[in-house]
C-alpha positions, 0 to 999 in steps of 0.5 A: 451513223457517221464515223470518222474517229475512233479513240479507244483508251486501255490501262498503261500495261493492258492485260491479254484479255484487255488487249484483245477485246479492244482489238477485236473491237477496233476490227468489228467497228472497221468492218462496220464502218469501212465506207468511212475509212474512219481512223482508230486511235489506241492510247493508255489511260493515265493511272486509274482513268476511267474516260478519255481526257479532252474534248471529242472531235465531231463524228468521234466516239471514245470507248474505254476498255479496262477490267475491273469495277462492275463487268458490264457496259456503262456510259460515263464521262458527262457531257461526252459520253464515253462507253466503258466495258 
């Protein structure tokens, strides 16, 4: 698979547990992918967000981390297909 993006949304005040899965996340996917060299993006959700606004650029992929709601994996956002954990 290609890589070439990485978009990873967390809730505006991301607590300690939020925060450190996404960085655990970020550094696994670098791992993964490091022949890519691909970019990792962190950015906050607006309020009660639970997908990444915008269309995806080509080879991107979105992963939103947010405590809350049902614990587990889900796919969401639609068309563009987001993982929520």
């Amino acid at each position: 698979p290609v890589l070439r993006m990485l978009k990873i949304g967390l809730p505006e005040q991301p607590s300690h547990a939020e925060s450190g899965t996404a960085l655990q996340l970020a550094a696994a996917l670098l791992a993964r992918y490091r022949s890519q060299a691909p970019q990792v993006a962190l950015g906050p959700l607006p309020g009660d967000a639970t997908i990444i606004d915008g269309p995806p650029q080509p080879f991107e992929r979105r992963i939103v981390v947010k405590e809350g709601g049902e614990e587990g994996l889900s796919l969401t956002g639609g068309a563009d297909p987001q993982l929520l954990i």
